[in-house]
N, C-alpha and C positions, 0 to 999 in steps of 0.2 A: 770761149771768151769769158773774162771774169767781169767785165763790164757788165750794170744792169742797164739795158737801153731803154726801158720803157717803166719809168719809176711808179707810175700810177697804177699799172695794170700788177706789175711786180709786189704793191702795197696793198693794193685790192682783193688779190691770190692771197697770199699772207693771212690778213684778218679774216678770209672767206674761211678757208680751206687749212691753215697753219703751214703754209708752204714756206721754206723758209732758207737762204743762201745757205754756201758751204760755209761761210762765214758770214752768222748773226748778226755782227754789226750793219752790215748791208743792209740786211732787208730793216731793220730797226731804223737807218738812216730816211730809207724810203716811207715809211710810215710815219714819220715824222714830219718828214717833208706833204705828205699828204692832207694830213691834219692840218698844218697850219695854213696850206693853202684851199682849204676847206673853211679855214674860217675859226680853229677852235683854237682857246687858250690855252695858253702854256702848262695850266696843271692839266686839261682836258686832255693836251697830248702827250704828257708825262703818266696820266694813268690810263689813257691807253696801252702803251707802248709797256705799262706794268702789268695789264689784264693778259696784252699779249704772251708776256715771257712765261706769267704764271701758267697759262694753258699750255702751251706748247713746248717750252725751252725745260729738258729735263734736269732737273739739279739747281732750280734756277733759287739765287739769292735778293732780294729785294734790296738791302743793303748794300752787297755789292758791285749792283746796277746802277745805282742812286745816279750816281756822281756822272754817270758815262749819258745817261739820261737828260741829262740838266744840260750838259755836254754839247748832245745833238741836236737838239732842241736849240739851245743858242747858236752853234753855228749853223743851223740851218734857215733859222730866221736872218741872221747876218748875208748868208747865200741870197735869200729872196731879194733882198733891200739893193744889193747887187746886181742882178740880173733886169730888177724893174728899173733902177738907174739908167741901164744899157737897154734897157728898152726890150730885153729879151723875155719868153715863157720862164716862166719859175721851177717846171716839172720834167725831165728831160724824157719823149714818148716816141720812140722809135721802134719803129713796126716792120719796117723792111730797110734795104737798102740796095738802089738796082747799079750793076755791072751793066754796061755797052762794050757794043763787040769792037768798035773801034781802040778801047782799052785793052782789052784781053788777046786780040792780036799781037796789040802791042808789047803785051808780057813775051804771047807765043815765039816771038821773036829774039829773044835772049838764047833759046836752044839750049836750057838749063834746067831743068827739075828743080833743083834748090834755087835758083835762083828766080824761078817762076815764082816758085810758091812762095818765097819774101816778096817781091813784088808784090801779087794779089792780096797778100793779105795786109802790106802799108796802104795800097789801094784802098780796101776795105776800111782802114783803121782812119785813114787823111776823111772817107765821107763822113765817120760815124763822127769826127771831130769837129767838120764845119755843120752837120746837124746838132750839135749838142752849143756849140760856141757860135751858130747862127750867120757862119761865115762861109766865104769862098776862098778858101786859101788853102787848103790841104796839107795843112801842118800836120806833123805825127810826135806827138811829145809824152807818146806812154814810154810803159816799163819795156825794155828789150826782150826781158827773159817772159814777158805774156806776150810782145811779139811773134816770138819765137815758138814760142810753145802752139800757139794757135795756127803757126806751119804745118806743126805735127812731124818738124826733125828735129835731132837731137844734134844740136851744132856747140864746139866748143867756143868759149870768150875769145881766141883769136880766128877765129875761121867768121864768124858773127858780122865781125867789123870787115872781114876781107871781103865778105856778100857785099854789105853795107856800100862798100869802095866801089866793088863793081858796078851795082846797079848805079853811082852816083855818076863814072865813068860812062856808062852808055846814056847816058842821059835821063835817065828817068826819074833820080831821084835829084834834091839838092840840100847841099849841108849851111846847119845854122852858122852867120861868120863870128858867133861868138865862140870862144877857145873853148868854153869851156861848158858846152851846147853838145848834147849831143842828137837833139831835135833833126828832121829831117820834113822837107816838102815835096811833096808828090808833084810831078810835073806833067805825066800823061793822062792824068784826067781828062776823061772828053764824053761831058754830060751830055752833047745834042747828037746823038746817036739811038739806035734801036737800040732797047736794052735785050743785053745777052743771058742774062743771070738773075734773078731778083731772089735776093737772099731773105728769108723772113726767119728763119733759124742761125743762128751761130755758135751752136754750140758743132767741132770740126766743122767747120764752113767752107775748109780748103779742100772738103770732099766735093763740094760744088765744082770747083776750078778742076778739081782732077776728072770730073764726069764730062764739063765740058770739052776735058782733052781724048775722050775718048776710055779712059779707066772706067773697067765696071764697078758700076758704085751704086746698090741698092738701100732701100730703105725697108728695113724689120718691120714685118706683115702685124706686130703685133703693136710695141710702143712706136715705131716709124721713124726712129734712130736711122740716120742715114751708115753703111757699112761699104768699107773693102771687100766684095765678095769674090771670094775663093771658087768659089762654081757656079753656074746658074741654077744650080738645086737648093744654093742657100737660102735660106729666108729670114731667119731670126739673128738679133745682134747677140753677141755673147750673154751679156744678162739673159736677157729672152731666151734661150735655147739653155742656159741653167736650168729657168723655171721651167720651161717643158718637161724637160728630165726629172724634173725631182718629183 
């Protein structure tokens, strides 16, 4: 998942350690946003966020950072003044996110692999949206192709939308009535139940839903990368069994 769910912990990593997204601007956003809800000025978290680059970011230009800088820093203060308007946290801090089994039957019931696993993971996408938007409505209004991706199939632009139809057909899902929406709302939500699943990792997360079905699905003895294992001899995820070898 390209989402950062937990911005403080994300910005704290960063300055601690130089942890840093696949794409910079991210975590640069989060650090930003930390600072100022920390309390510090606009030059305090512009030269932050320039101590940062200089340590960490290889090749890094002061000049031209500048501008993207000044950038983030304004629209993130812009973001706060918004979110305390609506009454909502300023920092978005999300730490797990639990599955019930009364859900997840509910998937099991389609009788579809692909079509399981879109499900589960709009499922996934509809909670992490009313935790972030502070709502109960189970909109899903990301990108299709990081949908998709976080299935872990390789589905074409017309096969996508024909999932999309089905699941809308059996009822699970429901489409925005604006034309030109391609927004969807999850309808099988069902928070008052035992939870089946509690997800605190997202990175492949649809290896959760595939262990719940029964697929052996271990976790590398070494980083604990969750894996498709091939035998129960395996132990390490590909990285990991590189480094052993070499």
């Amino acid at each position: 998942m390209k989402m950062i769910l937990n911005e403080r912990k994300h910005a704290e990593e960063a300055l601690a350690y130089g942890k840093m997204d696949k794409k910079p601007t991210r975590t640069l956003v989060c650090i930003a946003k930390l600072g100022l809800e920390q309390g510090q000025s606009i030059d305090e978290v512009h030269n932050v966020l320039h101590q940062f680059m200089s340590k960490y970011y290889l090749n890094y230009n002061a000049v031209h950072w500048d501008s993207f800088f000044h950038r983030v820093i304004h629209q993130a203060a812009c973001y706060f003044k918004t979110r305390e308007k609506a009454g909502k946290s300023r920092l978005i801090e999300i730490d797990d996110i639990s599955i019930t089994y009364t859900e997840l039957l509910r998937i099991k019931e389609l009788r579809s692999k692909r079509l399981e696993k879109l499900a589960f993971v709009l499922l996934v996408y509809s909670k992490i949206n009313n935790r972030i938007h502070e709502s109960n409505v189970y909109w899903v209004n990301n990108v299709w192709s990081e949908i998709y991706s976080d299935t872990g199939m390789a589905v074409s632009k017309r096969d996508q939308g024909l999932l999309v139809h089905k699941l809308i057909q059996s009822g699970l899902l429901k489409e925005s009535k604006r034309v030109d929406s391609t927004n969807v709302q999850v309808l099988f939500a069902q928070e008052e139940d035992d939870v089946a699943i509690k997800l605190i990792c997202f990175d492949d997360f649809i290896l959760e839903y595939l262990r719940w079905t029964g697929e052996r699905i271990k976790n590398c003895t070494i980083c604990g990368k969750r894996l498709i294992a091939k035998s129960n001899r395996q132990k390490y995820c590909k990285e990991c069994r590189n480094i052993q070898r070499s």
